[in-house]
C-alpha positions as CSV (number, residue, x, y, z in Angstrom):
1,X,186.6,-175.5,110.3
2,X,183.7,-174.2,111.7
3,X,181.1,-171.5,110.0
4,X,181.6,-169.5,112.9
5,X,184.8,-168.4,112.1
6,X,183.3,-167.3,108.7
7,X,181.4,-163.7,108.4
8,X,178.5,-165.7,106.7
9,X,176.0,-163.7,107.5
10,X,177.4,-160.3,105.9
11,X,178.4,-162.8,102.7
12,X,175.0,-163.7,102.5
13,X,174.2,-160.2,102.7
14,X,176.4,-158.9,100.6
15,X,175.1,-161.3,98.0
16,X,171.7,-159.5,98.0
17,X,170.2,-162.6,100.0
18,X,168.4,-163.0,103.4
19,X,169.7,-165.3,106.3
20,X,166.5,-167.5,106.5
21,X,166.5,-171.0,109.1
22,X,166.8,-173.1,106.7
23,X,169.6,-171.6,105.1
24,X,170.9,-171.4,108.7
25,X,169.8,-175.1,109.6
26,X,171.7,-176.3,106.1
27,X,174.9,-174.7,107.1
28,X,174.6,-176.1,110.8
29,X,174.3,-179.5,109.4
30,X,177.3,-179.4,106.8
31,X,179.6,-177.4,109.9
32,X,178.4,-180.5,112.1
33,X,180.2,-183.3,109.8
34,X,183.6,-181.4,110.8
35,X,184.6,-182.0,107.4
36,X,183.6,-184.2,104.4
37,X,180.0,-185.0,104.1
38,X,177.6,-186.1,101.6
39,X,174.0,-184.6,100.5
40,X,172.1,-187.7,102.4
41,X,174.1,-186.9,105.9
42,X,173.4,-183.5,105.5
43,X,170.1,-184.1,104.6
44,X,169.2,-186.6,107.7
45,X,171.3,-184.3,109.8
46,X,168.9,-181.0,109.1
47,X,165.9,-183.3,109.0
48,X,166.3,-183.7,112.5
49,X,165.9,-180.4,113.6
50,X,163.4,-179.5,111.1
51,X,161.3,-182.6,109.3
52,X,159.8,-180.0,107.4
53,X,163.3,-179.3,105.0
54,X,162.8,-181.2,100.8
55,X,165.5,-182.1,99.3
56,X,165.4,-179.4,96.7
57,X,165.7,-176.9,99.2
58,X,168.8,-178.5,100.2
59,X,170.1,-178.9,97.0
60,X,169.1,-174.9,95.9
61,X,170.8,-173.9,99.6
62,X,173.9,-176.2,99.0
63,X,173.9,-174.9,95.2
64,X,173.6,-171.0,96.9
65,X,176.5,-171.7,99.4
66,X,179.0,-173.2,96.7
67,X,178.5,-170.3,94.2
68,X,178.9,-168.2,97.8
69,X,182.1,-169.9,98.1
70,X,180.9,-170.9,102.0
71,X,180.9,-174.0,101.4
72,X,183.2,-176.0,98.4
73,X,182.1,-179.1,97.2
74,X,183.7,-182.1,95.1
75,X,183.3,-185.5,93.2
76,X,185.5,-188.2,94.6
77,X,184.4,-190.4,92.0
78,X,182.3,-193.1,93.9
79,X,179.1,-191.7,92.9
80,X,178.9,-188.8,96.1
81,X,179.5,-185.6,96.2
82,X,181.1,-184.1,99.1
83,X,180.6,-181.1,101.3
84,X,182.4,-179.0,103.3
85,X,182.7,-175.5,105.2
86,X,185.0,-173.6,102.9
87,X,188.6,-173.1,104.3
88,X,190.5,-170.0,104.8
89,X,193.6,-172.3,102.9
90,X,192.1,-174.4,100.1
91,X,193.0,-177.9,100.1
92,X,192.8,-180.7,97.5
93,X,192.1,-184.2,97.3
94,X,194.5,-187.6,96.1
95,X,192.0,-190.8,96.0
96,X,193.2,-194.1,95.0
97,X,191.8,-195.4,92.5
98,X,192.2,-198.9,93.8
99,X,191.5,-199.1,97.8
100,X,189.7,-195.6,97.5
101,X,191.8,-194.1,100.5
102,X,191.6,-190.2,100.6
103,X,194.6,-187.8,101.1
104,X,194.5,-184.1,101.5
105,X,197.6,-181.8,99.8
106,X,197.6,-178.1,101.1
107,X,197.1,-175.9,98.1
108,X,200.7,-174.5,98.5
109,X,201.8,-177.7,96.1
110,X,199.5,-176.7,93.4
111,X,199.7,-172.5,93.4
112,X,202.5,-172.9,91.4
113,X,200.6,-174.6,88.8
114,X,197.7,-171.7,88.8
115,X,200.3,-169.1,88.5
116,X,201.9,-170.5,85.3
117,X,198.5,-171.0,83.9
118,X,197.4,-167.5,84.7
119,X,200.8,-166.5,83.4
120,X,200.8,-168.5,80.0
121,X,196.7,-168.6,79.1
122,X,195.8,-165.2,81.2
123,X,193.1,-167.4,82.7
124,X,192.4,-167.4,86.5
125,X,191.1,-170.5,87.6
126,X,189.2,-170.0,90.5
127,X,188.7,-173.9,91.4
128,X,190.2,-174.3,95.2
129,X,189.1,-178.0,95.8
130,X,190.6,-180.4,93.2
131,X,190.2,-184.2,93.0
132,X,193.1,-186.4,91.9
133,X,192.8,-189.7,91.0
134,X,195.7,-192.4,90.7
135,X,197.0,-195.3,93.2
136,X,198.5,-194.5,96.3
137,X,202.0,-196.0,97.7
138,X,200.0,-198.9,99.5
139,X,198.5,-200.2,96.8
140,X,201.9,-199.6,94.2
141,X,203.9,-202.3,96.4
C-alpha cells in the first residue's frame, strides 16, 4: 500500500495541519518499507535524505500520522513497534509466541466480534490493527 493512493494531503489539511518536508520525508520513509517497519528503519531511511531530521520529530510525526489514521501502528511483542501505511481493509496480526513467525488475518474474521461488542456494550472500538499472540501450527506438532 502506497501513500499515494491515500488523499494525505487534504487529511492533513483537514486536520488543521500544514504538509511540511519532514512530515512528507517521514511518510516517504514508512511508504518505502512496503509494509512493516520499525522507528530505527524509518529513522535511518529519512536520515538519508535529510541528516538534519531528531528523533523526536519522528516520533511527534509518527505520533501525528497514527492519531491521523495514515499510518497504524502495533506492538508485536519483541520490544519494536511497527509501522505501516494505513490500509483501505484493516488487517491484524497472529505472532507465535514460540518461533515469532507473523501471520496477517483480513479484518473480515474479526468484524463480527466488533459488531457484537458494539451491539452488547454500545461501544465502538475503533482499533483496526490487533496483535494476537499464541503458537502457530508449526510449532504445536
Amino acid at each position: 500500500m502506497s501513500h499515494f493512493e491515500l488523499d494525505y494531503v487534504s487529511i492533513i489539511h483537514s486536520a488543521g495541519h500544514r504538509v511540511t518536508p519532514q512530515r512528507l520525508l517521514i511518510l516517504d520513509a514508512v511508504c518505502d518499507a512496503a509494509g512493516h517497519t520499525t522507528l530505527g528503519e524509518i529513522y535511518a531511511r529519512a536520515r538519508v535524505v535529510d541528516p538534519s531530521i531528531d528523533r523526536s520529530t519522528l516520533y511527534r510525526t509518527l505520533k501525528f500520522f497514527v492519531d491521523l489514521g495514515l499510518v497504524v501502528s502495533a506492538d508485536m511483542h519483541d520490544g519494536e513497534t511497527y509501522y505501516e501505511i494505513a490500509r483501505p481493509n484493516p488487517h491484524h496480526h497472529l505472532v507465535c509466541r514460540h518461533c515469532g513467525k507473523k501471520s496477517e488475518i483480513d479484518h473480515v474474521m474479526i468484524q463480527p466480534m466488533f459488531d457484537q461488542i458494539n451491539q452488547e456494550y454500545g461501544f465502538k472500538i475503533d482499533t483496526h490493527h490487533l496483535v494476537f499472540f499464541g503458537i502457530c501450527a508449526d510449532c504445536q506438532e
